[in-house]
C-alpha positions as CSV (number, residue, x, y, z in Angstrom):
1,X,-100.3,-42.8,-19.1
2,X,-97.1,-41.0,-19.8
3,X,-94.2,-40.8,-17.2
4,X,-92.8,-37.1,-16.5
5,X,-89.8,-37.5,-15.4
6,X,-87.9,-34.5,-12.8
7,X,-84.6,-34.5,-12.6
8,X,-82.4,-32.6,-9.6
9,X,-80.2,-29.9,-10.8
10,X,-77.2,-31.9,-10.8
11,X,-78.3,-33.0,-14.5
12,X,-75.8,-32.6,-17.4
13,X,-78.7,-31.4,-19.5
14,X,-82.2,-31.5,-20.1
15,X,-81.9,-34.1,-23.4
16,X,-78.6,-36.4,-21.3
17,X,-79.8,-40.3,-21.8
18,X,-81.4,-42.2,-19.5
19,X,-84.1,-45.4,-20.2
20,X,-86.8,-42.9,-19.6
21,X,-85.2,-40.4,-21.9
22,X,-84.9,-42.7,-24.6
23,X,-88.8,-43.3,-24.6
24,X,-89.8,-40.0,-25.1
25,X,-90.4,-39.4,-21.7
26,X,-90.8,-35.0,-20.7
27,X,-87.8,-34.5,-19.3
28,X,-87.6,-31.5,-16.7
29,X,-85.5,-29.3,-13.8
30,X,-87.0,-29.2,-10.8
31,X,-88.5,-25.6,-9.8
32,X,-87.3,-24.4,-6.4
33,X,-90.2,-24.5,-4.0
34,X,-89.5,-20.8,-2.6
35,X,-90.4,-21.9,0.6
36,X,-87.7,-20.7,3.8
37,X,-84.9,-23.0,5.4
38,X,-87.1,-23.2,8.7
39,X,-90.2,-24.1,6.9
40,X,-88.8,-26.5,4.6
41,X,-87.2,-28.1,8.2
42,X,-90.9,-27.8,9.6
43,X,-91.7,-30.0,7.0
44,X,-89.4,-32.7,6.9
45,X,-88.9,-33.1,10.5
46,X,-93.0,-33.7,10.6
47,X,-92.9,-36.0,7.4
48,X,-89.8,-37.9,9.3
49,X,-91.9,-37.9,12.4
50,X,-94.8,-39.5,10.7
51,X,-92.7,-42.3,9.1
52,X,-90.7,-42.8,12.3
53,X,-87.8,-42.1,10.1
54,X,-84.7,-43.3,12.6
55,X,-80.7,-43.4,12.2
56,X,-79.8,-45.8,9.9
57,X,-83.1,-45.6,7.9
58,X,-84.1,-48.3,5.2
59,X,-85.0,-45.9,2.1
60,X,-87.2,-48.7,0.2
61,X,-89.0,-49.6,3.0
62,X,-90.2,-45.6,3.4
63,X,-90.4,-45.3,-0.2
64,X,-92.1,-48.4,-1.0
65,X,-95.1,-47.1,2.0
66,X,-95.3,-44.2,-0.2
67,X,-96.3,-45.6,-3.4
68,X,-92.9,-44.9,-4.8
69,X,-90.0,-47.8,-6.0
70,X,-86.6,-47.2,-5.9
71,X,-85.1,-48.5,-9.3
72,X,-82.8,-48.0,-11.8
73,X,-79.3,-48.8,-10.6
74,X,-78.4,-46.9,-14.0
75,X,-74.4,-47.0,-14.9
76,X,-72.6,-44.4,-13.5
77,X,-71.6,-43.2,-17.6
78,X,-75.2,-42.0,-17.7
79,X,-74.3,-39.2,-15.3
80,X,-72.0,-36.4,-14.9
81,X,-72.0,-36.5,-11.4
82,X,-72.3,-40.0,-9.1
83,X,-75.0,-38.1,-6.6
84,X,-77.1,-36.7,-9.4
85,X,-80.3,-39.4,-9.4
86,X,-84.0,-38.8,-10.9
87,X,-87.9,-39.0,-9.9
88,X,-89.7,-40.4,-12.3
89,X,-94.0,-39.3,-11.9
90,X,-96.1,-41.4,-13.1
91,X,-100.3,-40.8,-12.0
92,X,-99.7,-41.6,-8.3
93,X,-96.6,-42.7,-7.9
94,X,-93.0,-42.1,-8.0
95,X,-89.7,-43.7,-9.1
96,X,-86.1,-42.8,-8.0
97,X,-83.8,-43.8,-10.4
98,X,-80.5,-44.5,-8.7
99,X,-77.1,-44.6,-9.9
100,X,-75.2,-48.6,-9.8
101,X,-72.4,-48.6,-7.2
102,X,-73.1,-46.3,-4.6
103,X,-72.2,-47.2,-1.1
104,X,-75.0,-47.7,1.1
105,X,-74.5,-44.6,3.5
106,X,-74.3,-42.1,0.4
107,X,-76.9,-44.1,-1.5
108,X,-79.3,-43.5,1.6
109,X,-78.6,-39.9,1.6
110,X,-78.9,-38.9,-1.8
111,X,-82.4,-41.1,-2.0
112,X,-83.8,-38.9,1.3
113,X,-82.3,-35.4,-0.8
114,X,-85.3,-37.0,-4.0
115,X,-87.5,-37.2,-1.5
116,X,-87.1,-33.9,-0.9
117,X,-87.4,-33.2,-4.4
118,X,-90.7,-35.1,-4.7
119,X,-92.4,-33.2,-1.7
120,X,-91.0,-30.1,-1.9
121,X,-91.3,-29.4,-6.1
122,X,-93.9,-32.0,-6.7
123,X,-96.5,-32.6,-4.0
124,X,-96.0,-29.3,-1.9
125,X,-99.1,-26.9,-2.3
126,X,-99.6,-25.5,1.2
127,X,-98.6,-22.0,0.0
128,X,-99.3,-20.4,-3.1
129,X,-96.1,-19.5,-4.6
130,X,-97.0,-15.8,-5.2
131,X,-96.8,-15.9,-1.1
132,X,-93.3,-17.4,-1.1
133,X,-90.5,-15.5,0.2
134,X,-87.7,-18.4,0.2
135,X,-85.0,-17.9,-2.6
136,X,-83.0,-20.8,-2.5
137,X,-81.8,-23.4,-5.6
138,X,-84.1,-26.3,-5.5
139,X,-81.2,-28.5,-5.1
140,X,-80.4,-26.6,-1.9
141,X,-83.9,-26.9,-0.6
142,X,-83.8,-30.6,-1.2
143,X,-80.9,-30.8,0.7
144,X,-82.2,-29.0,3.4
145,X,-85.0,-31.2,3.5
146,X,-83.0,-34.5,3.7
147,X,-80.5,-33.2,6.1
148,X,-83.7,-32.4,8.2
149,X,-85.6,-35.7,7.6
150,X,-82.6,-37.9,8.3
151,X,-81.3,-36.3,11.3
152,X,-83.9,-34.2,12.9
153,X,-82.6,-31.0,15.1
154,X,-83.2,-31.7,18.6
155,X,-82.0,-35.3,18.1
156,X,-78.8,-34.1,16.0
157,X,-78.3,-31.4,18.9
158,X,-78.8,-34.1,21.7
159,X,-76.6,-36.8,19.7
160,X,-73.8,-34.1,18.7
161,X,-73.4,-33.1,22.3
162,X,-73.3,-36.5,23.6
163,X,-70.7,-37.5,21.3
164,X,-68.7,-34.4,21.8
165,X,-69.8,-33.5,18.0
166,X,-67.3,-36.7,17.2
167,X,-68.3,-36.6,13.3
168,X,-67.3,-40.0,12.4
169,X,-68.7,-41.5,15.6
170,X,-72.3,-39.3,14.3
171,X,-71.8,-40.8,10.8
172,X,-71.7,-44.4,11.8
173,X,-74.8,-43.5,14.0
174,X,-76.6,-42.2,11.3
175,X,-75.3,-44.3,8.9
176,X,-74.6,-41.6,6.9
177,X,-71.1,-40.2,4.7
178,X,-69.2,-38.1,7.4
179,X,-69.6,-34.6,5.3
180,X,-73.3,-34.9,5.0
181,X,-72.9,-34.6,9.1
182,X,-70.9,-31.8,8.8
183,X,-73.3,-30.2,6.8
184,X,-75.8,-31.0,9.4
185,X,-73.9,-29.5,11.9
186,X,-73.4,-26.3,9.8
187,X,-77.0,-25.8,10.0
188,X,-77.8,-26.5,13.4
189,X,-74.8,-23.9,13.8
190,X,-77.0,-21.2,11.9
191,X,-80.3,-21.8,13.2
């Protein structure tokens, strides 16, 4: 069975060189879901809900339940950017292809963001796309998705308050890089 492999936006190009690549492998951009902020947060709070996603999540454990691996480790010369990483479809399952030397906090991040790749542009058919009305980058909805999955509103409201919205004290809760916290405070600032 051939693997199609989906790469995030990030990419350098469509033909760049990865193991997959280099196999003949279909090689594509993801295509934005067109689904809105809140019901892309519907989604991944319930999806984070139902995996009893908590702070400090272990990304191959999840990913592993899923039917997905997390492989790779490619050199960081394969990519243009350190964050940019790949899901590989093969039949039923999934592969994200990681980049070697990531620290763990970012690593966990960016492997929640092709997560939200693989439901939101893969699996996701709750709503024909003709009834759409979202208009976001599918990059952007991915990140909205992980930002949502990893640190679910009413928890991230409830933790920021407690600790006075103290970013690195959130960070090391989370286990997450210290601007991904701001960015989830951005959006529980907007709605």
């Amino acid at each position: 069975m051939a693997t199609h492999l989906v790469e995030s936006d990030l990419v350098v190009s469509n033909s760049f060189s990865t193991p997959e690549a280099s196999q003949g492998t279909k090689v594509e951009r993801f295509k934005p879901s067109r689904l809105r902020p809140a019901e892309i947060k519907e989604i991944a709070e319930q999806l984070a809900a139902r995996l009893h996603i908590s702070p400090k999540w272990n990304p191959f454990s999840t990913v592993k339940e899923l039917n997905g691996r997390i492989e790779g480790r490619l050199p960081l010369e394969n990519f243009r950017n350190p964050t940019q990483l790949s899901v590989g479809i093969e039949g039923g399952s999934f592969t994200i292809n990681v980049v070697a030397g990531l620290k763990e906090d970012l690593e966990r991040y960016i492997i929640a963001k092709q997560l939200g790749h693989y439901f939101l542009h893969v699996l996701y058919s709750g709503v024909p796309v003709n009834k759409r009305s979202g208009n976001l980058d599918a990059d952007v909805e991915a990140e909205i998705f992980a930002l949502n999955f990893l640190m679910p509103h009413e928890n991230f409201a409830r933790y920021a308050s407690d600790l006075k919205e103290d970013y690195s004290s959130l960070a090391t809760f989370y286990g997450l890089p210290e601007p991904v916290v701001y960015k989830r405070q951005g959006l529980l600032n907007s709605g």
